[in-house]
N, C-alpha and C positions, 0 to 999 in steps of 0.2 A: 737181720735187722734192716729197714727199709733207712733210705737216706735222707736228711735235710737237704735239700738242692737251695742252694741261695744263690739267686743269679745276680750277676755283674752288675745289672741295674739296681742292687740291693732291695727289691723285692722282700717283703717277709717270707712269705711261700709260694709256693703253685699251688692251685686252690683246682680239687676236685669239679666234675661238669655238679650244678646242682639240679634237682627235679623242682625245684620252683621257680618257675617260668619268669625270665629277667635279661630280654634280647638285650644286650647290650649297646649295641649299633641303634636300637630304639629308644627305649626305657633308659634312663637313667636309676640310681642306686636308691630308690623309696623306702623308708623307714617310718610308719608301722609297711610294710606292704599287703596293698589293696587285698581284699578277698577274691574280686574278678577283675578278671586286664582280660583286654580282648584288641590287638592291634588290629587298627582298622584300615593300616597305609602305612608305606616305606615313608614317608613324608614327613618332613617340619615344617610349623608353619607358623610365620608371626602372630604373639600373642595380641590382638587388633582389637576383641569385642566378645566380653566376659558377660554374658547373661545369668542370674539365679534365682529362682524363684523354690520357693518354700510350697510344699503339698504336703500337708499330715498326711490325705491316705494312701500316700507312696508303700507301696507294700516292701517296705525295708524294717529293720527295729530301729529305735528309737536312736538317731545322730547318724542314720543311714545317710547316703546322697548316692545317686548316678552324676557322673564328669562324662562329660564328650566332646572330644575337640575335630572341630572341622574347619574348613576352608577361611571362613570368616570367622571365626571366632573360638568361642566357650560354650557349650549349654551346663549347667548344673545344677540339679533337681532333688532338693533337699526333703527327707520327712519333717525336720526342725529349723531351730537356727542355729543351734548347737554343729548340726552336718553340714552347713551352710561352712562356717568356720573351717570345719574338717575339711572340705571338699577344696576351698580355698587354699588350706596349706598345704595338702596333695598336688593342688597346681603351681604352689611356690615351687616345689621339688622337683616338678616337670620343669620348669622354666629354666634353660641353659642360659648360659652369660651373655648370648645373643639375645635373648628375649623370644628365641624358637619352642613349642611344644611340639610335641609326636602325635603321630595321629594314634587315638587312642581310646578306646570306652571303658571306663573304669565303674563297677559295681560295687559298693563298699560299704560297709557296719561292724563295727566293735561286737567280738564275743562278748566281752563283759561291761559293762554300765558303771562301775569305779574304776578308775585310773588316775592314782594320785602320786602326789608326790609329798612326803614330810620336810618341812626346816624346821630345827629347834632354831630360833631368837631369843629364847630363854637364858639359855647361855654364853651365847654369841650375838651380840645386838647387828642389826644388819638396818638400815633406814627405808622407810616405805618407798622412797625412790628408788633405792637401791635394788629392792623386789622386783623390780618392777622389767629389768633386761632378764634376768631367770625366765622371768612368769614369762615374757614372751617366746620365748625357747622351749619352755614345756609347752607353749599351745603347738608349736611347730612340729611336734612330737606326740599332738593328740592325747596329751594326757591334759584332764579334766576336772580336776579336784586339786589344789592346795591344801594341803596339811596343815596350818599354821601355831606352832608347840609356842605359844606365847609368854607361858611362867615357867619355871622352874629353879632349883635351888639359889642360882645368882640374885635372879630379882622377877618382880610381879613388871611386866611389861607391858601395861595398859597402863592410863591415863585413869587416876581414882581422885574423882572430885569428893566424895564423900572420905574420904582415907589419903589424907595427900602424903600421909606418908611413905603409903604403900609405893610413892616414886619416890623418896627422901633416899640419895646417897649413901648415907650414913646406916642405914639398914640393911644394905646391897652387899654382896662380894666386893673387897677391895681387888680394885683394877681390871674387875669385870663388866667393863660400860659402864661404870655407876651413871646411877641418876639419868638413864636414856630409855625410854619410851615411847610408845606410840598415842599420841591423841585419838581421839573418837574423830576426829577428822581424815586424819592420815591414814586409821583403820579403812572408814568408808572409801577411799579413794583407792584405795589399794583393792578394794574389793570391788570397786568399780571396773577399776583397769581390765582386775583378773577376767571380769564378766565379760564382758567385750573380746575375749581372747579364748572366751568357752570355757572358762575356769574357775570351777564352783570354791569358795573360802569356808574351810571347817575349822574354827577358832581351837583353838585347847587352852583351857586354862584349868591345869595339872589340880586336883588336890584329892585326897587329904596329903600324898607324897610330895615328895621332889618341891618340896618350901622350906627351906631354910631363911627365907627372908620374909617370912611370916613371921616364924617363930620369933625371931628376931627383933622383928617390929614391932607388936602384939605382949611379946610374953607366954603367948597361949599356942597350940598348933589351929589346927583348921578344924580336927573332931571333937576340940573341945565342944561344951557348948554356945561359950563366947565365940570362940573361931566360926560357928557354922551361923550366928548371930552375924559376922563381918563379913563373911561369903555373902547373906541370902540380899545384902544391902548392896556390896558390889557388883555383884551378879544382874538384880535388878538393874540399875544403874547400864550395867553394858547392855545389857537388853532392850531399854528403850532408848540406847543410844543407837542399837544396830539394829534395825529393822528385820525381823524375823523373814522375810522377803529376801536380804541380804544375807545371814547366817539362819538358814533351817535344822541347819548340825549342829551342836556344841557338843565337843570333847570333852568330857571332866575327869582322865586320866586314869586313876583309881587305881594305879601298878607300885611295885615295889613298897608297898606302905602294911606295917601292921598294927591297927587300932585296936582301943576295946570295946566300940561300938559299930564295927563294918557295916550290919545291915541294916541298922538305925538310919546311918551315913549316907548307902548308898539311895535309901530309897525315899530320905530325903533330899539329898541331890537331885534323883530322881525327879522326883514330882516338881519343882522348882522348874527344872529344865522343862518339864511336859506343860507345866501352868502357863510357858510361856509360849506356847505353843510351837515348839521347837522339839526335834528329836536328838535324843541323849547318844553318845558314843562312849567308849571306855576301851580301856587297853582287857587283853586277855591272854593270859594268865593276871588276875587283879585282884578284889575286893570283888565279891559278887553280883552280876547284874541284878538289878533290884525288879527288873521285868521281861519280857522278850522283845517288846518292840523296841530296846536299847539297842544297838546295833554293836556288835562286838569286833574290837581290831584283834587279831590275835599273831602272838609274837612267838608263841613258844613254837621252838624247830623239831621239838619231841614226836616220834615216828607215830601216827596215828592219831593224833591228839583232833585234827580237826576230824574223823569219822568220831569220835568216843563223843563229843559236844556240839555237832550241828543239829543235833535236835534241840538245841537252845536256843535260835532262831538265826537274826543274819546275822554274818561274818563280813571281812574284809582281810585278806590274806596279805600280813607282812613277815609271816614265817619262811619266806625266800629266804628272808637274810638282808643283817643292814649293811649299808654301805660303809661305813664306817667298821666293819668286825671283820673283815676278808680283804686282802689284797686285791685289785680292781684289775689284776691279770685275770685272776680265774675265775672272779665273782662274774664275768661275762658269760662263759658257758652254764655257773652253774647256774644265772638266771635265764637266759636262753632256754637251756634244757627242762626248769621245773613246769610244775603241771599247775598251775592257775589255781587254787583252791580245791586242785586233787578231781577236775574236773575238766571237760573241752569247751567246755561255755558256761556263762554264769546263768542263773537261774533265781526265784523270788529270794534265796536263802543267800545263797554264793555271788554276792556284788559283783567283788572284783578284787585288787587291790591296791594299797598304798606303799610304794617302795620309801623306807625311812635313812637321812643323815643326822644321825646325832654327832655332836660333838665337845663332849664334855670339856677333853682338854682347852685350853685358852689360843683360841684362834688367830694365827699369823695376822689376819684381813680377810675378809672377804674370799676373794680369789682363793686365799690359800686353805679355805673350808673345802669347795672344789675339785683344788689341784689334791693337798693329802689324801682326799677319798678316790680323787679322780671319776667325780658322780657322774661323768656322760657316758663313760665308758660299762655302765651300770645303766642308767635311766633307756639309752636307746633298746637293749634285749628286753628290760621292763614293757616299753611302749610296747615294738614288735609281737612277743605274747602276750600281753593283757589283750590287743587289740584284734589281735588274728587268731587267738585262742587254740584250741586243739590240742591234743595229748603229745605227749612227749614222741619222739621218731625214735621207734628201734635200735638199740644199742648205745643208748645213754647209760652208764652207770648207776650202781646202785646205792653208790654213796656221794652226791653231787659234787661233791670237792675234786673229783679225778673225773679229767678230761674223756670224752668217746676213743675210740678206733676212726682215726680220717675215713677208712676205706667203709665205714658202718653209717647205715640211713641218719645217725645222730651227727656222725661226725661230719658228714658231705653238707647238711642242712648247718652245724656250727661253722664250715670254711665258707660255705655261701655267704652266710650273713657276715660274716669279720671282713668278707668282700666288701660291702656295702656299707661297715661300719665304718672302716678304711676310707672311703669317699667321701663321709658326713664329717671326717676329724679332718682331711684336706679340706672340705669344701666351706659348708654354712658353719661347720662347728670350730672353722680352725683360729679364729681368734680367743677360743676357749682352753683354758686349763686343760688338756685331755692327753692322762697318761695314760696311755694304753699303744700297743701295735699290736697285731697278728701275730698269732704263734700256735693255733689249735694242730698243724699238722709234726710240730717237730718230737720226735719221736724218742725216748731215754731206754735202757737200760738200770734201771735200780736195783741195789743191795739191799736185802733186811740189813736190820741194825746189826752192828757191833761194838764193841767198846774200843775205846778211843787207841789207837795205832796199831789194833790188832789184825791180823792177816786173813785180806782179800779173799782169798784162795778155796775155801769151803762154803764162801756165802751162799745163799739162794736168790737168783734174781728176779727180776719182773718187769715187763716191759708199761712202762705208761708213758701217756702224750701232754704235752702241753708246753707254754714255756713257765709255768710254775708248779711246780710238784709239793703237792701237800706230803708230808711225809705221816703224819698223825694218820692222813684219809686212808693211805695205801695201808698202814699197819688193821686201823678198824675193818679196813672190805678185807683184808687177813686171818680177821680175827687172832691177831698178836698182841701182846702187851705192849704199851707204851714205857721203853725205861726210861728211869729217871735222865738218865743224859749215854752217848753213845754217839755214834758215826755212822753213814751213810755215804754211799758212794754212786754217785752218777755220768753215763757215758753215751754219747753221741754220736754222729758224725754228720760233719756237713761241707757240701761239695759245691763247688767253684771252678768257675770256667779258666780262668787266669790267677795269678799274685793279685792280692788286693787286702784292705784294711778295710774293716766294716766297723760300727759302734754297736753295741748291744747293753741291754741294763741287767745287772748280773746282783744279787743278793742270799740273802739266808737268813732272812726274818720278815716277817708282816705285822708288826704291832697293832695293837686296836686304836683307834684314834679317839675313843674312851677311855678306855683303862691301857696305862703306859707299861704293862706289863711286856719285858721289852731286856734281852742280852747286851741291849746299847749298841752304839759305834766303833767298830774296831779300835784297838790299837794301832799305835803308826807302823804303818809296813803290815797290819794285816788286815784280812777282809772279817767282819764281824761274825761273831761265836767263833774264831777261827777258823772260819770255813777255807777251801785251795780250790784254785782254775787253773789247768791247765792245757793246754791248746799245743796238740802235739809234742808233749813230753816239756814244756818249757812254762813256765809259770808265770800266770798274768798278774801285776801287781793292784795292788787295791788301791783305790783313790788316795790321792794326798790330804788326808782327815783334818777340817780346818778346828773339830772339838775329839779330837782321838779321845777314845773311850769316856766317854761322856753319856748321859742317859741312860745306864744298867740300872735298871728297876727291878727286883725280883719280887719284887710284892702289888698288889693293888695299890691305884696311886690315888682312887677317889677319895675328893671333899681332902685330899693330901696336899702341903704344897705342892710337891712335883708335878701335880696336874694345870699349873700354872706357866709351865714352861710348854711355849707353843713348841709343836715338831718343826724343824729345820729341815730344806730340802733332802741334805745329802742322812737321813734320818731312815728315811724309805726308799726302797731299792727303786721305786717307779718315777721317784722325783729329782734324782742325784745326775748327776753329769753322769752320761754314758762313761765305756772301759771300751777304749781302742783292741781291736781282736785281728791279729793280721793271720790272713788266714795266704796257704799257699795255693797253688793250681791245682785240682782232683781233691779229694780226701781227704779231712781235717781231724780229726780225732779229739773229742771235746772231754775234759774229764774234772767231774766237781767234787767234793768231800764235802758235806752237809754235816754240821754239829751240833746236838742237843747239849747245851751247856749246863741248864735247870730246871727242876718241875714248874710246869707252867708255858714255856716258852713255845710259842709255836713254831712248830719244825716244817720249816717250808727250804726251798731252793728254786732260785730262777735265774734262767739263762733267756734272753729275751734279742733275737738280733732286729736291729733296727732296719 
């Protein structure tokens, strides 16, 4: 069994040599990084005199630029003004705190042509100001496209001067932002901003689904005929408020909903949407696209699904996985490692994709949208592949949720990059929400299941990496059954130069930050599902629970009150105050118990040193 070395300096790991070229001593930690680097000098040199000029027939694809830094300055030679921007924030990233760059020729373009990012405001109101520090952050990250989920169940989140009620409080979710909206002004300004930041705005306004504040309002849903009567009024209305120049996309949702009229519906939507001379979007798995030039977002993670339906025309790949349904320890690798719409590059059909945060339950603030998901820790492997594209590296798993082999081309290219993710959470990103550290190389021992306090001794083990272990994932690449509830057991070790205390975030659940399906908070004096740690034969205690056992949900909590109660930090093992781990000099012996308490519950464990 290979060792965790945690050195003195508390370091996450020692991180493998990587094969993708990132002098240190030169190059600072670039995130997407460049396609070509080509050091051109041992040298820094003040940033003095930044020239850029735009050439269409730059023989790059489309948001290409050449960067080259010399003596006196900047050249940077863009095909658009899209790469212009890119090219710029590539040179934020070069820019050391002296205001020094590297000498350096940087050749660079996007595999793929979409690279978005989703917020529902649907259900968590957030203020066009308020977009507007995000939106800069994704340009920084070269991602291109804003999502923006504008209605859903809580309330219609546009400004309806023909329908004032459709903002009328009283129709809204109580204590869901009532009565907060966006005007047709604050829409364009936000879309402004984004523009200038290279960041195209795809409206959604959800229906025939996801409207309970239709119904509500109305009396009718959306496929009534009255309902499609108040759509085609409203719709107009946003349309010649927003300039087809400004929204060329409109989202009209079209998921989780079952009418008696789908195709009637959709290809009435349809055509609306085309009359305005705008192109239609829609979720996929939905209501049917009513034609091919619709562009399809498609969410289902089902093995195969997008080869069975790419001869349906474009896509946009959000079947990675949301941010919000996976723990943002290992949703890192597994977006890192996925393969781009099951391809190395995009192409007329395979856009690109939109990584999505929803978040049903009722949001802390702002921030704490963010922090629960912990979306950067998420968005940065998004940029990195959408943008540098290319098939998966040898020795990635077969079921995304389990970590590589460090010592495997997958796992060497996963500790490179957690290198560099590392530097973006110290550096430009660290007044941000961002729970996450490094932990791709530390190494477990697992047990198959057993039932609860039955003897070790005849288990079958199996070695996986990470600092979060899906237990579900290892039983499925098994091919085991899932029991209803049972025990697991996991063992470590990790080595230390002297005596020392280190912090680590230690847990045994990942609730969705939609559905509150969830074993809750431990009891006082225990760590949650009863899970045990212990560190050399000696037992770590569990936080002092300021709501001991609180939050056991064992059912679906949607459209339930209980989806009312925002999640509290010490709720999710990546937000809680660290567990003090004293570890001694050499050889630590790390040992967990993992507990399935209920069907449903997702059986994870992490041990995470800081």
């Amino acid at each position: 069994m290979k060792r965790f070395l945690l050195l003195i300096t508390l370091c996450a790991a020692t991180y493998a040599a990587t094969a993708m070229p990132n002098p240190k001593s030169v190059l600072p930690a670039l995130i997407p990084y460049p396609q070509k680097v080509e050091i051109t000098g041992p040298y820094k040199m003040p940033l003095l005199n930044v020239k850029v000029r735009i050439d269409t027939t730059l023989d790059l694809p489309a948001e290409g630029y050449l960067l080259e830094t010399y003596r006196k300055g900047v050249r940077i030679t863009a095909k658009d003004e899209r790469g212009a921007v890119w090219a710029r924030q590539t040179l934020h990233q070069l820019t050391d705190d002296k205001g020094l760059v590297p000498s350096v020729k940087i050749t660079d373009w996007p595999a793929f042509s979409w690279r978005g990012f989703m917020h529902d405001t649907g259900r968590n109101f957030i203020s066009g100001e308020n977009l507007k520090q995000p939106l800069a952050l994704l340009s920084q990250y070269k991602i291109n496209l804003f999502h923006w989920h504008l209605t859903d169940h809580p309330a219609w989140r546009i400004e309806s001067r023909a329908f004032p009620q459709l903002n009328d409080p009283i129709y809204q979710r109580p204590g869901r932002d009532q009565g907060k909206f966006y005007t047709y002004g604050e829409i364009r300004d936000v879309i402004a901003y984004a523009r200038k930041k290279g960041i195209l705005v795809i409206p959604e306004i959800d229906m025939p689904g996801h409207s309970t504040y239709f119904n509500t309002t109305f009396g009718f849903g959306m496929s009534d005929p009255r309902g499609m009567k108040v759509l085609e009024t409203a719709l107009n209305e946003f349309f010649a408020e927003i300039p087809v120049s400004e929204a060329p996309y409109i989202h009209i949702g079209s998921d989780e909903v079952h009418i008696p009229n789908p195709k009637e519906f959709m290809h009435w939507a349809d055509s609306l949407v085309v009359s305005n001379d705008r192109i239609p979007m829609v979720w996929d798995p939905g209501l049917p696209a009513a034609a091919e030039h619709t562009v399809r977002q498609i969410w289902s993670e089902a093995p195969g699904y997008v080869t069975r339906n790419k001869a349906a025309g474009q896509f946009v790949d959000s079947y990675m996985g949301y941010l919000n349904n996976y723990d943002p320890i290992s949703f890192v690798q597994r977006m890192f490692l996925h393969n781009p719409c099951d391809q190395a590059q995009g192409d007329s059909l395979a856009l690109g994709g939109i990584l999505c945060l929803w978040n049903d339950t009722k949001a802390p603030s702002q921030e704490g949208i963010i922090r629960n998901s912990s979306a950067w820790s998420g968005l940065l492997p998004f940029a990195e592949r959408f943008w540098r594209g290319g098939l998966t590296p040898e020795g990635a798993n077969q079921n995304p949720n389990l970590y590589p082999d460090p010592e495997s081309p997958a796992g060497r290219a996963l500790a490179e990059f957690e290198g560099r993710m590392l530097e973006h959470k110290n550096g430009q990103l660290k007044e941000e929400p961002f729970c996450w550290w490094p932990n791709a190389s530390l190494e477990w021992r697992v047990s198959e299941p057993a039932q609860f306090g039955a003897d070790t001794a005849g288990l079958k083990w199996h070695t996986l990496y990470g600092g979060s272990i899906d237990v579900d994932a290892l039983l499925s690449s098994l091919d085991l059954p899932k029991p209803d509830s049972g025990e697991v057991w996991a063992e470590t070790v990790i080595t230390v130069p002297r005596d020392t205390t280190i912090l680590a975030q230690v847990g045994f659940e990942a609730p969705s930050r939609s559905n509150r399906l969830s074993p809750g908070i431990g009891r006082q004096g225990e760590w949650e599902t009863g899970g045990e740690v212990r560190v050399n034969g000696v037992r770590v205690d569990p936080p002092v629970w300021k709501e001991p056992g609180a939050y056991a949900f064992h059912f679906n909590t949607w459209a339930r009150p209980e989806e009312e109660l925002p999640y509290t930090p010490e709720q999710l093992f990546w937000t809680r105050e660290p567990s003090k781990i004293h570890l001694k000099a050499g050889e630590n012996r790390i040992v967990l118990r993992a507990r399935k308490v209920f069907p449903g519950q997702r059986w994870i464990f992490a041990f995470i040193p800081r």
